[in-house]
Each structure stands twice: as structure tokens, then as C-alpha cells.
KOLZA-298911 format. One record per residue (C-alpha): residue number from 1; residue in three letters; y, x, z. Coordinates in Angstrom, 1 decimal. Example, Ala and Ser with C-alpha at 12.3 -4.5 7.8 and 13.67 -1.06 7.14 Angstrom:
2
resi	resn	py	px	pz
1	ALA	-4.5	12.3	7.8
2	SER	-1.1	13.7	7.1
//
This chain:
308
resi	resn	py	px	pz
1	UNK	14.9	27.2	76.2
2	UNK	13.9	31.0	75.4
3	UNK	16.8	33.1	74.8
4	UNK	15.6	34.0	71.5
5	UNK	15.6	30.6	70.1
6	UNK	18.3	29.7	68.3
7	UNK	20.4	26.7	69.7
8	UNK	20.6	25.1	66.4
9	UNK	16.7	24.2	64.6
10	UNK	16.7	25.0	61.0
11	UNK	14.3	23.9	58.1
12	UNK	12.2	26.5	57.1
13	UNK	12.9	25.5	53.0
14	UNK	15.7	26.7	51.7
15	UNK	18.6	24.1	51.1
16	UNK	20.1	23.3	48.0
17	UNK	23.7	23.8	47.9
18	UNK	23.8	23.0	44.4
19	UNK	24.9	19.0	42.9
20	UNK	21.2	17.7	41.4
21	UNK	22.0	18.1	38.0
22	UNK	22.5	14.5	36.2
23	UNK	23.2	13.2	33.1
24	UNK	26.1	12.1	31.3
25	UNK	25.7	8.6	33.0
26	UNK	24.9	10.0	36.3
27	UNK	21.2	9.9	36.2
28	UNK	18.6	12.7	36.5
29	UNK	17.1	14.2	33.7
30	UNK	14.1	12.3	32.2
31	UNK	15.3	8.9	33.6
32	UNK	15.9	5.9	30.9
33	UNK	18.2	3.6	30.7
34	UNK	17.7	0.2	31.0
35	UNK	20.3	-1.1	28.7
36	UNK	20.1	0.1	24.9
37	UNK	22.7	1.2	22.9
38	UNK	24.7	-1.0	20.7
39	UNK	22.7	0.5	17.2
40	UNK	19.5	-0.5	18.6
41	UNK	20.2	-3.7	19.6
42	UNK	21.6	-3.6	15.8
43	UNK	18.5	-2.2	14.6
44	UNK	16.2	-4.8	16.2
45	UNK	18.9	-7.9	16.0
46	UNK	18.1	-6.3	11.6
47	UNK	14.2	-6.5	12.4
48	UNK	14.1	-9.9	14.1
49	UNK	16.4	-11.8	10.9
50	UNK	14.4	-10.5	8.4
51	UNK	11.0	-11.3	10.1
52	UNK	12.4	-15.0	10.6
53	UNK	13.3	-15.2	7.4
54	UNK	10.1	-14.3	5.7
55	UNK	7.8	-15.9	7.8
56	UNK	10.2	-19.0	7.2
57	UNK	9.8	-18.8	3.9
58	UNK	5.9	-18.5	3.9
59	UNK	5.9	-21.7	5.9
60	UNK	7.7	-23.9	3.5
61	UNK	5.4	-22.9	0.6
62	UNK	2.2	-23.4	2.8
63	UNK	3.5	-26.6	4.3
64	UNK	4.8	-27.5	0.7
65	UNK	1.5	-27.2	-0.4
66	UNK	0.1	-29.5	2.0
67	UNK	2.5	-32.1	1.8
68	UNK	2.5	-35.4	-0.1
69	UNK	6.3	-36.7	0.1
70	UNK	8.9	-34.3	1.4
71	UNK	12.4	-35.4	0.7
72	UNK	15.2	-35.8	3.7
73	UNK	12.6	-34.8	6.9
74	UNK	11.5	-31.5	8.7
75	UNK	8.0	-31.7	7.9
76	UNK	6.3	-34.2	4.6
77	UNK	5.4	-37.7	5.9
78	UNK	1.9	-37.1	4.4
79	UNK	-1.0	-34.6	4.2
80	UNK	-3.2	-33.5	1.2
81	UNK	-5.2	-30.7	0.4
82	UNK	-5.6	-31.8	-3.2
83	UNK	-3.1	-29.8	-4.8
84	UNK	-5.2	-27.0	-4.1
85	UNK	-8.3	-28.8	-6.0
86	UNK	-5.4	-29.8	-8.6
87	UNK	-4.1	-26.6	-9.2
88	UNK	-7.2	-24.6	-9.8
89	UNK	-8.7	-26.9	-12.5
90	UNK	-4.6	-27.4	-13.8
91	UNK	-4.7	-23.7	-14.5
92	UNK	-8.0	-23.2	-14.9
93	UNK	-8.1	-20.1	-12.1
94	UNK	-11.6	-19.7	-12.5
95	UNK	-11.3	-17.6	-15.4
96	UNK	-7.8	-16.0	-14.0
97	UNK	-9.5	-15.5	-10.6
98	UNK	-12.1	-13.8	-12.7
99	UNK	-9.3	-11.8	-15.2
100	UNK	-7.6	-10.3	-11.9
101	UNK	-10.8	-8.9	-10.5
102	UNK	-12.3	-8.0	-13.5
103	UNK	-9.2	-5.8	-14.4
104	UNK	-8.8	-5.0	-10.8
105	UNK	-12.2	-3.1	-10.6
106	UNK	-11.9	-1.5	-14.1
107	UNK	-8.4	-0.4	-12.8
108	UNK	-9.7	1.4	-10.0
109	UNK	-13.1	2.8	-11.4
110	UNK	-11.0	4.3	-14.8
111	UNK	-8.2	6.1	-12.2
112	UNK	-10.7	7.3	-10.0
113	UNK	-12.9	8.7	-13.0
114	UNK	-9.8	10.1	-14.4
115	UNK	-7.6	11.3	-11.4
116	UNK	-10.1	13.5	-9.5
117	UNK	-10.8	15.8	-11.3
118	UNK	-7.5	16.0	-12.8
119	UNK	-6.6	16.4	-9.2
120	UNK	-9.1	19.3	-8.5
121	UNK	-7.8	21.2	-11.0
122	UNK	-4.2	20.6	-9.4
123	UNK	-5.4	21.5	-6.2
124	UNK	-8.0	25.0	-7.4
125	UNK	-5.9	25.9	-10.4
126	UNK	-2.5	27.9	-10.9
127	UNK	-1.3	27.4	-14.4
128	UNK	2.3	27.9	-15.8
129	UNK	4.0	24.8	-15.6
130	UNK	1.9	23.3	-12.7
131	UNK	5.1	22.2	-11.3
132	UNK	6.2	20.5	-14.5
133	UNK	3.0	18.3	-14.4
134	UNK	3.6	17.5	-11.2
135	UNK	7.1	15.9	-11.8
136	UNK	5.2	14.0	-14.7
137	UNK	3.0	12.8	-12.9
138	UNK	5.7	11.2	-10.5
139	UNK	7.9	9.2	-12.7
140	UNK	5.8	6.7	-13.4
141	UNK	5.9	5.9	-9.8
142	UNK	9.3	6.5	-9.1
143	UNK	10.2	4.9	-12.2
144	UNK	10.7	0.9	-12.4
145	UNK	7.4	-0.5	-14.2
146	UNK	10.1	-2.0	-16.9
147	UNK	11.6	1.2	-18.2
148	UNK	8.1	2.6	-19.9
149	UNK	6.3	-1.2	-20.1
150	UNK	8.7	-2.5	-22.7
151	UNK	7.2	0.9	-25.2
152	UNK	3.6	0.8	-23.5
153	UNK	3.9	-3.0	-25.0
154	UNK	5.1	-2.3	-28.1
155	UNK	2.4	0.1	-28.8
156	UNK	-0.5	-2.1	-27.4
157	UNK	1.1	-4.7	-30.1
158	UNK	1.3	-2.3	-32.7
159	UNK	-2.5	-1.3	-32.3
160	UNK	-3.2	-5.3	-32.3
161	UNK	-3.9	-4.8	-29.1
162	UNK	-1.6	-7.0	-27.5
163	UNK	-2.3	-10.4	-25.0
164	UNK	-5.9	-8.9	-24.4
165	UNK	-7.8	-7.8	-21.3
166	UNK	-8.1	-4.0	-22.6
167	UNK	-3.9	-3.6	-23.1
168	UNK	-3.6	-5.4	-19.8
169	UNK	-5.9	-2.3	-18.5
170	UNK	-4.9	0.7	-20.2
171	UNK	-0.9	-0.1	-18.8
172	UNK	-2.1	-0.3	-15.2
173	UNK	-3.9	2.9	-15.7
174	UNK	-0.5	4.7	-16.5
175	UNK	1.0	4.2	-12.6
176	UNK	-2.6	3.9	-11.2
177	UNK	-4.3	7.4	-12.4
178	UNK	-1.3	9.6	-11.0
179	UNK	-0.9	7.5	-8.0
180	UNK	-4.8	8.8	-7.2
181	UNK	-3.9	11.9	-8.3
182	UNK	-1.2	12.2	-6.2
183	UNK	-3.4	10.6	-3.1
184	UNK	-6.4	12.9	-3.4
185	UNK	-4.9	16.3	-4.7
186	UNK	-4.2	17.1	-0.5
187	UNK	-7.2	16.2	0.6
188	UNK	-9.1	18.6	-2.3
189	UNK	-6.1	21.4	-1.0
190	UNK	-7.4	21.1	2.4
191	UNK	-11.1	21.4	2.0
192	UNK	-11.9	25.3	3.0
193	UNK	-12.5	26.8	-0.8
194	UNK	-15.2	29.1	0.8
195	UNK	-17.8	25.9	1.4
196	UNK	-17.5	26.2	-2.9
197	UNK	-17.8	29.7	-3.0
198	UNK	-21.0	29.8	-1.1
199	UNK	-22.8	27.1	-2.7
200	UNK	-21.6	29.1	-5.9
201	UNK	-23.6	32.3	-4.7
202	UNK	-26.6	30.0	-3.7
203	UNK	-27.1	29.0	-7.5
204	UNK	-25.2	25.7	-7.5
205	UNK	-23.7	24.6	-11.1
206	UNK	-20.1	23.0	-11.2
207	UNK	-21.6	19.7	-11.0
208	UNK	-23.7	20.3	-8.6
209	UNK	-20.8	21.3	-6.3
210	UNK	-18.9	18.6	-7.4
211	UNK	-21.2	16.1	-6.7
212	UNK	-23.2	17.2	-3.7
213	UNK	-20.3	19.3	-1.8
214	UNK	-16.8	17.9	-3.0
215	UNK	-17.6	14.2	-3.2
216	UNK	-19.3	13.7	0.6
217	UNK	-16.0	15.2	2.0
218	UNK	-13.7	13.3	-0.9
219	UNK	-15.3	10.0	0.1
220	UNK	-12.3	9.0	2.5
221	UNK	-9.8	10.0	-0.4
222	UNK	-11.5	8.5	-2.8
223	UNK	-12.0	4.8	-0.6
224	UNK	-8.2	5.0	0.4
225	UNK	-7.0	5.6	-3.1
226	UNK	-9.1	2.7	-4.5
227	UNK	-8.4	0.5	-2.0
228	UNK	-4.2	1.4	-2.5
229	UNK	-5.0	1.1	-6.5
230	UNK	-6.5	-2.2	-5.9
231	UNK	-3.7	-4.0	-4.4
232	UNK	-1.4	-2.3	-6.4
233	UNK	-3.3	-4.0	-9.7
234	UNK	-3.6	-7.3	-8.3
235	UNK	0.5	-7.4	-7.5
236	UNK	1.5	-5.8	-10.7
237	UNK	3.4	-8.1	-12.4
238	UNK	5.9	-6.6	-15.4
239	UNK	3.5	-4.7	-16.5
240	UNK	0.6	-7.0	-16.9
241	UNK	3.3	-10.4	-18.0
242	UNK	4.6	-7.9	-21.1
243	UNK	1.2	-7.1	-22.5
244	UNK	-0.9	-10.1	-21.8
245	UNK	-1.3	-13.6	-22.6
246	UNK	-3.2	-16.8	-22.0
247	UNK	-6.8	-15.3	-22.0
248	UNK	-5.6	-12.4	-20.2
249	UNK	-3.0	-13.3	-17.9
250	UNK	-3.6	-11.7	-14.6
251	UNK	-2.8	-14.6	-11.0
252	UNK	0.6	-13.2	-10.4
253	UNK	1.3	-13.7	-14.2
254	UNK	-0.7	-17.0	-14.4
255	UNK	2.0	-18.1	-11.0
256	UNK	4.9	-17.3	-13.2
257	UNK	3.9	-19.1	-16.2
258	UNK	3.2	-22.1	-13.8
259	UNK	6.6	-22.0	-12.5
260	UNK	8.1	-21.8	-15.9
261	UNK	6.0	-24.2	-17.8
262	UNK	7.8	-26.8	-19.7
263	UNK	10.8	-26.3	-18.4
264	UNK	9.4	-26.1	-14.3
265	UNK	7.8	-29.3	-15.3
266	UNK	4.7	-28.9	-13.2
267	UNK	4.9	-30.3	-9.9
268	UNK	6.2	-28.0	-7.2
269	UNK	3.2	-28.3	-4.7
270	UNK	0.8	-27.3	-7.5
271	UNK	2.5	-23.8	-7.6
272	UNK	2.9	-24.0	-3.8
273	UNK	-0.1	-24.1	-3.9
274	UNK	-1.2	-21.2	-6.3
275	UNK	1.4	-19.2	-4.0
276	UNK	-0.7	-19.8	-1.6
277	UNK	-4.0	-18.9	-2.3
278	UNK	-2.0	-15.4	-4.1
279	UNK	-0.9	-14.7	-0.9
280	UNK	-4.2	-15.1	0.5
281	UNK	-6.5	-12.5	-1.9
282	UNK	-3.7	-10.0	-0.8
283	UNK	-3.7	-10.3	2.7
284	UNK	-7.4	-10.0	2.7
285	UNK	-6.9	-7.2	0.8
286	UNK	-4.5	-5.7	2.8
287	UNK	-6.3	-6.2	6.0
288	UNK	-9.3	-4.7	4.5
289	UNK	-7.3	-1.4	3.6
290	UNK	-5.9	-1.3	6.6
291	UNK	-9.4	-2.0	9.2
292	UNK	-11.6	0.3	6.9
293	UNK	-9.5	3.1	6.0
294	UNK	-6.1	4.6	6.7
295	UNK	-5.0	7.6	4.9
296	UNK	-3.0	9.3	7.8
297	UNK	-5.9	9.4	10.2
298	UNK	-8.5	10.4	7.2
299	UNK	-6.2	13.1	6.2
300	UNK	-6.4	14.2	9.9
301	UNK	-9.4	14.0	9.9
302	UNK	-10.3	16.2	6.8
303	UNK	-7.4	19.3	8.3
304	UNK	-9.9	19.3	11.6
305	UNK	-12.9	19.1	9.6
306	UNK	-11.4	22.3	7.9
307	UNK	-10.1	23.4	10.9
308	UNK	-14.1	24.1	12.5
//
């Protein structure tokens, strides 16, 4: 050994004298527990009882309307699909069927008509008492449908206008027009007001703007609103049971009156059965809204548009 080595060999990095710091259950930092707190467990223990729960009570109505006999066993001792046959010519749901898209699609068309360009001029236009309208344009969405149906109805009646399609229409429109208003006014507010300005100062009218530079770019807006309007109409039920009557009665209506009928004289499995095939056309709705469009990622979509 030379004599200038040291006897003793030392690392060349630097040792840490230091504890590794830890956490307060003695693990380093960014490591996870295993076990979950007692409020999560909670939390999901909630999630899983109500999940149960509903998805118990879907399957008694769909094996209800299936079944022949049920009494004292877990599942009917027979098998039918003739209340569904049964129920449709009972209640004659071609011409509801027919009532609830009908007034669906005039629902949506009138709102969008009306709450774009209501919502431009929220979105381009400073006004005194902009935030006033605003609020107004929230209650009848924050407010239960009951509170302003009973005097919507009694002015519908009043104007003879009562148990008919067009009363069953212009009530939806009250919560419908400023929940599109409400939908496409950010998407207008995030559309660069310069792409307006310059097809101003290359001749373009206000409708030619509108229609040929705000609409391509509101397209995503204007699908998610409809879509969100649509089920909205279809599952609207106080409104629509307080104006409407046996010509106009929309499927949620025509399920009630079914259930309520002489007493709940009808048989059971016939409304099982309309429960059913309710629950159907809004699921298909549903999953349509959310595979073809979803407001969060349009909205997204339009900031990075705006952002280029």
C-alpha cells in the first residue's frame, strides 16, 4: 500500500447524514397507501348501495314485464312478451310515440331558433342590466318546473289553449330556450371577435357572418344543446301533465295516466311494460348525446380553436 493512500477507502458521493424524509405514516413522499381511509371506503360503500338499488329496481320492472304469473317466487313461472304488444294498442302509443317526438323536435328547433341569437347578443353586447337578464334567464332552471307551470297552465287555459299540442310546446320552451342560451353564450364568448371584424371589412352583411362564419364554428354548441334539450323534453313531466290531455299527452304523461287509470286498474305488467320501452327511447337518447357529442371536450375544443 502507498503511503499516500488512505487506510480507510471512501465513496467518492457524498453521504447523506440526513433521515430520508417520510411521511406521516413513515413512507416517502409520492408513495400510496394501500389501505383507504375510512370516508372513502364510506364514499364507495354510498356508491355501490345506490347502484344496487337502482339497477334492482330496473330489473323487477323489466322482468315484470315479461312475466306471466309472479306471486310467492324469485323470478314468474311463465314468459310473455305480449304485454308489450298489449300495451301499445291498450294505450294506443302510436299516436303518443308520435306526440313525444313531434313535440320533442319542435322543442328543440324553436329554442335553438330563439336562444342563439339571444345568446350572441349576450355574448357581443354590454347593455345595462346584462346581469339582471342573466339571473332571469336562470330561474327557470333553478326553479322547480311546478312553481311557474301551475300560471303557464292557467294562461294556456285561459287562451283555450289548454290539453293541446301547441300549450304542451310553448311551456317546454320556457326552461328549454334559456337552457340553450345558457349552453351556447360561452362558446359565442370564446370565438376570437376579430374573425367577425374581418369578414366585416371584406363586405360581409350581418347575416352573412352569421351564417357563413358563426354557425360552422357554433355547430358543436348548437348539436350539444339540442341534443341536452331533447332529453330534457322527452323526461319533462309536470310541465307537460298540467297543460295537456288525451290527444296531447306526451309518454311520460301517457305512463302516469296508465298507472292511475281507474283506480290502478290496469294490469301491472302493461305499465311494466310502458316503463320499459320509456326507459328505452332515453337511454338511446342518452347514449347518442354522450357517443356524438360532449360539451366539455367541444368547449375545449372551440378555446384551442381560438387559441391558433
Amino acid at each position: 500500500m502507498s503511503a499516500l493512500e488512505s487506510p480507510t477507502t471512501t465513496s467518492d458521493a457524498p453521504q447523506d447524514t440526513q433521515p430520508r424524509a417520510r411521511g406521516a405514516a413513515g413512507r416517502p413522499p409520492g408513495e400510496r397507501s394501500l389501505a383507504a381511509s375510512p370516508s372513502t371506503w364510506f364514499v364507495w360503500a354510498g356508491m355501490a348501495a345506490f347502484l344496487v338499488f337502482l339497477l334492482g329496481i330496473i330489473a323487477a320492472v323489466v322482468v315484470d314485464s315479461f312475466g306471466r304469473s309472479w306471486f310467492d317466487t324469485w323470478l314468474p313461472a311463465e314468459w310473455t312478451t305480449e304485454w308489450y304488444a298489449s300495451s301499445w294498442d291498450r294505450f294506443d302509443l302510436t299516436h303518443v310515440v308520435g306526440v313525444t317526438v313531434g313535440v320533442a323536435l319542435a322543442v328543440v328547433v324553436l329554442s335553438v331558433l330563439i336562444g342563439v341569437p339571444a345568446a350572441y347578443l349576450l355574448a357581443r353586447r354590454n347593455f345595462p342590466g346584462k346581469r339582471l337578464v342573466n339571473v332571469l334567464f336562470l330561474l327557470p332552471i333553478l326553479m322547480p318546473p311546478i312553481t311557474f307551470g301551475i300560471p303557464l297552465a292557467t294562461v294556456m287555459y285561459a287562451f283555450g289553449l289548454g290539453r293541446s299540442v301547441i300549450a304542451v310546446i310553448l311551456v317546454n320552451l320556457v326552461p328549454s330556450v334559456p337552457f340553450v342560451i345558457l349552453t351556447m353564450t360561452p362558446f359565442i364568448e370564446q370565438i376570437n371577435p376579430a374573425i367577425e371584424s374581418a369578414a366585416r371589412m371584406c363586405g360581409a352583411g350581418m347575416r352573412q357572418v352569421f351564417t357563413r362564419i358563426l354557425a360552422p364554428l357554433l355547430v358543436p354548441g348548437i348539436l350539444a344543446a339540442s341534443i341536452l334539450v331533447l332529453v330534457r323534453t322527452v323526461g319533462m313531466f309536470e310541465l307537460t301533465f298540467l297543460v295537456s290531455g288525451p290527444q296531447s299527452d306526451t309518454l311520460v304523461v301517457a305512463i302516469y295516466r296508465a298507472m292511475t287509470s281507474a283506480g290502478g286498474g290496469e294490469a301491472r305488467q302493461l305499465v311494466s311494460a310502458m316503463a320499459v320501452m320509456y326507459t328505452a327511447t332515453m337511454l338511446v337518447m342518452l347514449v347518442a348525446a354522450l357517443r356524438f357529442v360532449n360539451p366539455t371536450q367541444l368547449v375545449a375544443q372551440v378555446k384551442e380553436a381560438r387559441d391558433d
